[in-house]
VOGU-3710 file (C-alpha; in Angstrom, 3 decimals, decimal comma):
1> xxxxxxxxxx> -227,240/134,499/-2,799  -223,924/132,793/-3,489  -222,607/133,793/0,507  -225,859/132,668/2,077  -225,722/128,801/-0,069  -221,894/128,465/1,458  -222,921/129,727/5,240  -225,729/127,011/4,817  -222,857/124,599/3,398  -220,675/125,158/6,415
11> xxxxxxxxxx> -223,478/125,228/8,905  -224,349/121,682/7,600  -220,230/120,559/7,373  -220,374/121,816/11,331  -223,370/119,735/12,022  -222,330/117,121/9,806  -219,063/117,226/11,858  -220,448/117,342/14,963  -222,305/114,228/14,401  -219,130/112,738/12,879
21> xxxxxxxxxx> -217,532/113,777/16,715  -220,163/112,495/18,124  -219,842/109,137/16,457  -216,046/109,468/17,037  -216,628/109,503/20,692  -219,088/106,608/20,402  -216,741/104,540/18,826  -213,982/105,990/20,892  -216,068/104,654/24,327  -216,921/101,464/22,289
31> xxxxxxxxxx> -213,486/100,737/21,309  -212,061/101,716/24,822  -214,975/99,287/26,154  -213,763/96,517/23,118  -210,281/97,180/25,248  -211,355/96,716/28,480  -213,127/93,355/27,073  -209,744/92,379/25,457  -207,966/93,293/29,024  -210,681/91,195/30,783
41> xxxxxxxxxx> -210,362/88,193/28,425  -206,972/88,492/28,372  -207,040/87,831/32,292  -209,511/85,262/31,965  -207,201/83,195/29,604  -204,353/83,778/31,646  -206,157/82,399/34,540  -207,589/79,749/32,355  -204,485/78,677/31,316  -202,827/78,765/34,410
51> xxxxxxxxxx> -206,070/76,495/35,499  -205,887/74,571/32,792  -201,550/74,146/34,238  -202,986/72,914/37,326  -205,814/70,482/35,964  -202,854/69,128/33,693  -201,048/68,731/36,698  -203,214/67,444/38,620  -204,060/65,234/35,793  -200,600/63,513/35,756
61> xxxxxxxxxx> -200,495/63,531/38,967  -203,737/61,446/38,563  -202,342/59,241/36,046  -199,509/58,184/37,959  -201,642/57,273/41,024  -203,810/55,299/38,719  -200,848/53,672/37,247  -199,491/52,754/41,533  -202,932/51,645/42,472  -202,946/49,633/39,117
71> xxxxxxxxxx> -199,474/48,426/39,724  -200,785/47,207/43,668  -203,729/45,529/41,727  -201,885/43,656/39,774  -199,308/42,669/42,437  -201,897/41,982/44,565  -203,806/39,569/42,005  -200,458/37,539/41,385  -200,511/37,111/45,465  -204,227/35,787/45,220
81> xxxxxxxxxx> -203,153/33,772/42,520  -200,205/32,379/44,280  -202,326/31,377/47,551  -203,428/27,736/46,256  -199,681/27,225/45,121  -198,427/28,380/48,676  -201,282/26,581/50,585  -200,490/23,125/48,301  -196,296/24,030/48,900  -197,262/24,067/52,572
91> xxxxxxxxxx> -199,049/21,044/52,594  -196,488/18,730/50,531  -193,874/20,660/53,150  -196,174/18,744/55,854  -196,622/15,787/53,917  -193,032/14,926/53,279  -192,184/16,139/57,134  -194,039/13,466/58,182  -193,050/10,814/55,856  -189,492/11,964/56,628
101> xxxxxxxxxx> -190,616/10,963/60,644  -192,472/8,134/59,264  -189,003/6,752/57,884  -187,015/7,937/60,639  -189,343/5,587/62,524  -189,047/2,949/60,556  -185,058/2,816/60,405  -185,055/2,760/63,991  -187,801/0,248/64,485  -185,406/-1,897/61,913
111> xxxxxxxxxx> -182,287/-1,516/64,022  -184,271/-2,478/67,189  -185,534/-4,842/65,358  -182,122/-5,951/63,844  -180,225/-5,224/67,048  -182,870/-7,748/68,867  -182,076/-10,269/66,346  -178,523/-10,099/66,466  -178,486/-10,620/70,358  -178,597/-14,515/70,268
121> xxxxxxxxxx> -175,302/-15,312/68,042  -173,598/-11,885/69,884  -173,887/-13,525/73,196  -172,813/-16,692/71,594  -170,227/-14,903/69,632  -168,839/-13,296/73,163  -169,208/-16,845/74,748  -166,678/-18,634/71,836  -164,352/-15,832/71,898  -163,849/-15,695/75,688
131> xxxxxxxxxx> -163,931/-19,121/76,247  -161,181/-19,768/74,115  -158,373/-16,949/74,717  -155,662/-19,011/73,326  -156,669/-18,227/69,740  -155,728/-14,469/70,175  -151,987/-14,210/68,875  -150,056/-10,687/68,448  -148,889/-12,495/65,214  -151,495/-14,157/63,232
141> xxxxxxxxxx> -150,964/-16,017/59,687  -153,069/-15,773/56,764  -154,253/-18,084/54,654  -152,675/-16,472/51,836  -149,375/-16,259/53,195  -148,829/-19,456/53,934  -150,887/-20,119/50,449  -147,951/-18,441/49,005  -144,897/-19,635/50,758  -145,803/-23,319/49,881
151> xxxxxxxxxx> -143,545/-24,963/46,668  -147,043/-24,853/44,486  -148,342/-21,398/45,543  -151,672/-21,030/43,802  -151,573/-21,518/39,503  -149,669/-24,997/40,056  -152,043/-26,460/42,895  -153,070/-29,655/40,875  -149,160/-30,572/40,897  -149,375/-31,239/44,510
161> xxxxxxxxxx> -149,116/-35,223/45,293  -151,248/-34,848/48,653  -154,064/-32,867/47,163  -157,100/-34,405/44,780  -159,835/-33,051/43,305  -162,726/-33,264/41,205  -165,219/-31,581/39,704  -168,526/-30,305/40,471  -171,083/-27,893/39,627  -172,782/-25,073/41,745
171> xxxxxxxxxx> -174,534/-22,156/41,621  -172,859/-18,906/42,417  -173,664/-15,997/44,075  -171,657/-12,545/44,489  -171,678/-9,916/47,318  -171,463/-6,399/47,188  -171,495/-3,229/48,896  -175,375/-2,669/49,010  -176,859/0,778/49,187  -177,453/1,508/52,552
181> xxxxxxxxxx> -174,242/0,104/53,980  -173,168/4,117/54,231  -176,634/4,617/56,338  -175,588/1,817/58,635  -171,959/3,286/58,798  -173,067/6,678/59,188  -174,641/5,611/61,982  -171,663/3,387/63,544  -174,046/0,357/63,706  -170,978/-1,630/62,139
191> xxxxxxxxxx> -172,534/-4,790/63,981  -175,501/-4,297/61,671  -172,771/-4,497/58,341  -174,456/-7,920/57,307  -177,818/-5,636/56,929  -175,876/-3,617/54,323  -174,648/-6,297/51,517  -176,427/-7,127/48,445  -176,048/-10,904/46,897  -176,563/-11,453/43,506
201> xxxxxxxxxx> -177,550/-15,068/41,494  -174,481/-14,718/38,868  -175,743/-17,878/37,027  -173,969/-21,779/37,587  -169,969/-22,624/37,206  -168,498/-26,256/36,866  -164,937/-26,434/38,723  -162,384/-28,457/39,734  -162,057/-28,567/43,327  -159,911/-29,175/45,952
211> xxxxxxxxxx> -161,225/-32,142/48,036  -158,661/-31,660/50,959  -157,272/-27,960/52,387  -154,709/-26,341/50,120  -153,463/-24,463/53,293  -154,003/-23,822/57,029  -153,546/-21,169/58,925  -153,669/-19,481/62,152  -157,422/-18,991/62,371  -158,759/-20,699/59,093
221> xxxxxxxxxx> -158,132/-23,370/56,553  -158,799/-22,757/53,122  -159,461/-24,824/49,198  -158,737/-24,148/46,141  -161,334/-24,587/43,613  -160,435/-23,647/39,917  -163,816/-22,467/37,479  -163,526/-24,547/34,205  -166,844/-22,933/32,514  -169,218/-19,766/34,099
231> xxxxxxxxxx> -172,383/-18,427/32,810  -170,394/-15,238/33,700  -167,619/-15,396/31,152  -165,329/-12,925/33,535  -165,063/-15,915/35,675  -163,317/-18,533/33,470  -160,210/-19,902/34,154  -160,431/-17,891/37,764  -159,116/-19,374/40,983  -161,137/-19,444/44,098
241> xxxxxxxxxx> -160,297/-19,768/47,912  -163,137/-21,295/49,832  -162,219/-20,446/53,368  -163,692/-22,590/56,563  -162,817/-21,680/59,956  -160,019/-23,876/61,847  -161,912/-26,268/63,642  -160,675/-29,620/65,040  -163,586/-31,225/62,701  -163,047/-29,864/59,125
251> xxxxxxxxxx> -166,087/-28,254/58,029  -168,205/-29,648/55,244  -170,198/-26,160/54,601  -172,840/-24,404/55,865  -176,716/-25,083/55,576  -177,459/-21,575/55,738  -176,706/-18,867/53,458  -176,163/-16,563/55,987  -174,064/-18,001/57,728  -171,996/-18,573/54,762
261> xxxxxxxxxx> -171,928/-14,629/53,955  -171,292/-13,997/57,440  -168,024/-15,819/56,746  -167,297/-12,541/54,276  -167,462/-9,492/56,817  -163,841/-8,819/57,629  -163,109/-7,937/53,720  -166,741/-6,586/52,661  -166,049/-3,790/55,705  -162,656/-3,901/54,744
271> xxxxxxxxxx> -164,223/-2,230/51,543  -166,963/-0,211/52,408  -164,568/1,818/54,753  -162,259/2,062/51,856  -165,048/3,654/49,891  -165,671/5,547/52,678  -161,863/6,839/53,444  -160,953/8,004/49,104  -164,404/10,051/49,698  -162,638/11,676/52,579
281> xxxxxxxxxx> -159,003/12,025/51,630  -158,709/12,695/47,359  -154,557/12,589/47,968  -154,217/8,699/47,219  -155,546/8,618/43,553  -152,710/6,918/42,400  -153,957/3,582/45,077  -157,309/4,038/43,422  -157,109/0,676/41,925  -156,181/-1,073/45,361
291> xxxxxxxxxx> -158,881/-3,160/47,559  -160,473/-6,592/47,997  -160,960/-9,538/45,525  -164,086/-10,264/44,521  -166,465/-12,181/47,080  -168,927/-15,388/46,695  -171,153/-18,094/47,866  -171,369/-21,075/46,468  -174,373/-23,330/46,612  -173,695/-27,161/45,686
301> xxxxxxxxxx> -175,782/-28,476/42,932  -176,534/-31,591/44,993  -176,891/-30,803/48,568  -178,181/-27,448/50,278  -174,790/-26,913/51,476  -172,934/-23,205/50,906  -169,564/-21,836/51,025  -167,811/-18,527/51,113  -165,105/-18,377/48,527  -162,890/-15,609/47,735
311> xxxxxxxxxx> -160,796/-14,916/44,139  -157,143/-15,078/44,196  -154,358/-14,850/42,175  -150,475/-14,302/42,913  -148,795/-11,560/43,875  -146,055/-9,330/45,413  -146,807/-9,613/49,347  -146,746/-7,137/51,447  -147,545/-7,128/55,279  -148,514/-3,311/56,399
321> xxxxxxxxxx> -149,902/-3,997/60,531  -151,196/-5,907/63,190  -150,332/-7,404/66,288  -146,893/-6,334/67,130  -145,959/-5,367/63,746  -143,797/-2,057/63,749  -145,745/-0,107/60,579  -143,374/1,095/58,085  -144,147/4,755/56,430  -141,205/4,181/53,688
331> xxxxxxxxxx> -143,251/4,807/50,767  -145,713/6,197/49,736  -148,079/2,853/49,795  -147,292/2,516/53,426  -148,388/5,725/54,213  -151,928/5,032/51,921  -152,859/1,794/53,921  -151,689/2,823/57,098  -153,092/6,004/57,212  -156,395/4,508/55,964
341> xxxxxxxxxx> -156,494/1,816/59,380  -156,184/4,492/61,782  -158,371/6,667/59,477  -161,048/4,488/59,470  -160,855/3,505/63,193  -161,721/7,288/63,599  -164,655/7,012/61,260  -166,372/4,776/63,315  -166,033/6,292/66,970  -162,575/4,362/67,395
351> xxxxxxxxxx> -164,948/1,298/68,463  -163,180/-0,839/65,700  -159,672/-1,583/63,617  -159,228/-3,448/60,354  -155,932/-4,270/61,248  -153,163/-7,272/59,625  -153,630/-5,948/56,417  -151,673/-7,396/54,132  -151,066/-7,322/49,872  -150,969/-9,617/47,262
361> xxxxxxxxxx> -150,232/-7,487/43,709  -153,342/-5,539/44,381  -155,391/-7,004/46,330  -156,020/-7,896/50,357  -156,564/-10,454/51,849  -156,410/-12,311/55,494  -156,895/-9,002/57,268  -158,856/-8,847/60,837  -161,854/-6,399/61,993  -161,092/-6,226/66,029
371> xxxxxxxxxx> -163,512/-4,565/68,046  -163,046/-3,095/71,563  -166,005/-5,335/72,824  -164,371/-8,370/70,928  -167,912/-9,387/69,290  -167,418/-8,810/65,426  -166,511/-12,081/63,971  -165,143/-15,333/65,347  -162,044/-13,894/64,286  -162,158/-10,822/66,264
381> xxxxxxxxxx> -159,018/-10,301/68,232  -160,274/-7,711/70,705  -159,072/-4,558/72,576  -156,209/-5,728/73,068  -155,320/-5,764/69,212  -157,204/-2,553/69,000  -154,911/-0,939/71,357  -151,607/-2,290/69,949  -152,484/-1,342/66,268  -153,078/2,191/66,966
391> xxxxxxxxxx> -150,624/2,886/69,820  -147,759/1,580/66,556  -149,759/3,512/64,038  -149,614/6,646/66,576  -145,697/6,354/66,681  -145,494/5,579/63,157  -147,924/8,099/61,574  -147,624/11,271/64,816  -151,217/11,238/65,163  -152,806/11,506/68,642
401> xxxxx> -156,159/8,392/69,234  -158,768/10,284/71,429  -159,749/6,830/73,241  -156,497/4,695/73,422  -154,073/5,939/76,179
//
């Protein structure tokens, strides 16, 4: 009984087992199937990865496009923007073109204009000169030379027994280098030099004047008229020179300003090419205090009468050129004012010379603007004192004229 119970026991452990195998090999196939999943993912999430690589890339790549096209965008809305700007830039460019012509037009509609008008007194200006040759001189004396080589010179001009005065009032004017005298220059329109002074009302002066001339010269004659009181207060106590061309009837003044001022021209050129030459040349600081007195017109408080009058004082003289004066380069000085005539002649085409110039302490005076057509001033002395001046400044100074042979 006891053998059959454990054959039965076995018999069931065998079947028992063989189900257990069985379900072995299930699970074995499942779990080799579980693998071949795992295998299969584990493909699939390489290759998703490696997808997921190239999205990324493709992604930034992306991203920086975006951030180009966004760049162009905004480059291209600061262009829009700029349009009006360039478009209003281009019109004021237009605008300022034409009022540039416009002006051009005008200046040379003014020195038609002004040439046109000066036509008259140059072709009377050429008729005096030429009629008259004997007034041309290779030496010429100054009023201020002989002004200063008399026993009274200029402080002690009341102590002369020939000479009275008295005193009168007038109003006084003073000219200066006006603002576009440089345009005119620029343009060698020195015959247009008038156009480029500026006369200013300075107020009233009472003075003691001179009623016969102090001094006579070559080309002028001249009085002295001392200021007692000035509106101006830098004017007290000063000592004019009225100066009146020689003339075998003494001249009483002029009736028109302009004429009067015209009277001025040798030394207000004088000075603007001064100006003109310490722009050029910055080696003569140490002269920087040299150049012309101060300049006026007077108008008479009781007839419409004018006169030119120049300050003066005394002074060391000093006689530098013109004529048939041998220039002297023995200082330093010499060299400034000489240089600075045949400096200047260059400046303006070599057409003119401000030649005879001559020093008192530190200022000039009596000095001559020749011309090659002889038409400046009354006191014009020609080509012929053009040609002199700069054939002695060429031996004194060993530069070379490209005009004068």
């Amino acid at each position: 009984m006891r053998k059959s119970g454990t054959f039965q026991d076995i018999t069931q452990l065998q079947i028992q087992m063989g189900l257990f195998q069985q379900e072995v090999n299930k699970l074995t196939l499942e779990n080799n199937g579980l693998k071949q999943q795992v295998i299969s993912l584990q493909k699939q999430l390489s290759l998703t990865k490696q997808s997921e690589d190239v999205l990324q890339q493709k992604i930034i790549e992306y991203e920086k496009l975006l951030q180009e096209q966004n760049l162009q965008y905004q480059q291209t809305l600061v262009q829009v923007s700029q349009i009006p700007n360039q478009l209003q830039q281009q019109v004021q460019s237009l605008l300022e073109e034409k009022d540039k012509l416009l002006s051009e037009f005008k200046e040379q509609t003014w020195i038609y204009k002004k040439t046109i008008n000066n036509y008259e007194s140059l072709t009377a200006q050429v008729q005096i000169l030429f009629s008259d040759k004997k007034q041309r001189s290779p030496v010429i004396l100054g009023l201020m030379e002989q002004l200063m080589s008399q026993k009274y010179k200029i402080k002690n001009w009341k102590q002369n027994p020939q000479i009275q005065y008295e005193i009168q009032e007038f109003e006084i004017l003073e000219i200066k280098i006006g603002k576009h005298m440089n345009k005119i220059l620029d343009k060698k329109l020195f015959f247009l030099a008038h156009e480029g002074l500026q006369v200013d009302n300075i107020g009233k002066i009472q003075a003691q004047i001179s009623l016969q001339p102090n001094v006579e010269g070559d080309l002028q004659v001249g009085y002295i008229i001392e200021i007692l009181n000035a509106d101006d207060q830098s004017l007290k106590s000063k000592i004019l020179l009225r100066r009146e061309p020689k003339q075998e009837k003494l001249s009483q003044g002029y009736q028109k300003k302009q004429e009067a001022i015209q009277q001025s021209m040798n030394n207000m050129l004088c000075q603007a090419l001064f100006d003109r030459f310490r722009k050029r040349q910055s080696g003569y600081e140490e002269f920087k205090g040299y150049g012309i007195q101060r300049q006026f017109i007077l108008k008479h408080s009781n007839f419409k009468l004018f006169y030119y009058c120049e300050m003066i004082e005394e002074g060391e003289f000093q006689k530098f050129n013109g004529g048939n004066i041998q220039p002297q380069i023995n200082s330093d000085l010499e060299d400034f004012i000489n240089f600075y005539t045949f400096d200047s002649f260059q400046d303006i085409n070599e057409e003119l010379v401000v030649s005879h110039m001559q020093r008192f302490g530190l200022y000039f005076h009596d000095m001559i603007v020749s011309t090659i057509i002889g038409v400046y001033s009354q006191y014009d002395q020609g080509k012929q004192e053009v040609t002199q001046t700069i054939k002695n400044l060429e031996r004194a100074l060993g530069y070379t004229s490209q005009t004068i042979k």
